[in-house]
N, C-alpha and C positions, 0 to 999 in steps of 0.2 A: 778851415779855421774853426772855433770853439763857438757853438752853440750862444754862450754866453752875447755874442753878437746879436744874438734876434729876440734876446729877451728885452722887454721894456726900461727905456730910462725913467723910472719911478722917481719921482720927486720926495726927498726926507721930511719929515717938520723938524723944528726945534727940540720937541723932547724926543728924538732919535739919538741915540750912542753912535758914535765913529764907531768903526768896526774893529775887534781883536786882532791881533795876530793871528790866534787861531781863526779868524773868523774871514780873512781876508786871504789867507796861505791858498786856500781853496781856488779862490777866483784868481789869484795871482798865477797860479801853476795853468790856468786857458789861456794866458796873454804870451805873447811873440816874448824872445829874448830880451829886444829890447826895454821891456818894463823892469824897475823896478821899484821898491817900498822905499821911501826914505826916511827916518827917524819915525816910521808908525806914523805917520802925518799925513803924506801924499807920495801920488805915483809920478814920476821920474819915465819918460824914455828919452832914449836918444836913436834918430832913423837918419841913415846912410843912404845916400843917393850918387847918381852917376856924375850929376851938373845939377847945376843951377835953376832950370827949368823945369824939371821934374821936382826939387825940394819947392820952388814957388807953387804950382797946382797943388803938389800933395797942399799944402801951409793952405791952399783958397779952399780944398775942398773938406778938411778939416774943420775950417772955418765953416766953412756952410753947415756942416753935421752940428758944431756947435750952437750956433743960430736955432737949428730946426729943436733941437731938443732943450735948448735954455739950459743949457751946462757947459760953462766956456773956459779952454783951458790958457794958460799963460803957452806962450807960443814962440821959439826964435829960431829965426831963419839965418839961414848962412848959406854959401857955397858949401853944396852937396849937404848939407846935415839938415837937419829941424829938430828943436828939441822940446820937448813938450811938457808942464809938467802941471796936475789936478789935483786937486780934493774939492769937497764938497766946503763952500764957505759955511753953512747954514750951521753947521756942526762945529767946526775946525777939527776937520779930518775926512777919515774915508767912509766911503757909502758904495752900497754893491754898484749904482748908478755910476763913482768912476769907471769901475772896472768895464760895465758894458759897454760905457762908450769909448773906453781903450781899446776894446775885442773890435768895435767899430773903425776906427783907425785902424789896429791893426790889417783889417779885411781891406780897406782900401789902398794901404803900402801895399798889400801884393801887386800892383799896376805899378806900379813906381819900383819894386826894389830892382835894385842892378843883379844883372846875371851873376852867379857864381864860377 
């Protein structure tokens, strides 16, 4: 998976800009299929799983990642899916900080996704 995983969740201030389109295309194109941009606002995935058990750990361990870096995303769980979706409230919008902790989630579904 995309480097963009190991880079630091940087915290924004208030006088930070949400990011461009152009400015976001970049970090968007390291994240799994699952992501995507919604109205330039926030990121959007939706992850497939085999059962129910596998989408509850991924949903705790997501949580946890959450927790440790103080960037918490909106979260819903269901039989087989979880669907997740961020931005940075501080701004209202995006910040490189969603994407790497997208790249973060996405490195942990590797344990989780179902075989092809």
């Amino acid at each position: 998976m995309s480097s963009l995983a190991d880079e630091p969740c940087e915290a924004c201030t208030s006088d930070d800009e949400p990011l461009t389109n152009d400015e976001y295309e970049e970090y968007l194109s390291d994240l799994s299929d699952a992501w995507e941009v919604v109205d330039d606002h926030h990121l959007y995935a939706d992850y497939g799983f085999d059962d129910f058990r596998d989408a509850l750990e991924f949903t705790y361990e997501i949580g946890e990642l959450a927790e440790e870096e103080w960037h918490h995303p909106d979260i819903a769980l269901a039989w087989g899916e979880v669907e997740v979706e961020m931005w940075t409230h501080k701004i209202d919008g995006l910040h490189k900080t969603d994407f790497v902790m997208a790249a973060r989630m996405d490195r942990i579904y590797e344990e989780y996704a179902p075989a092809e």
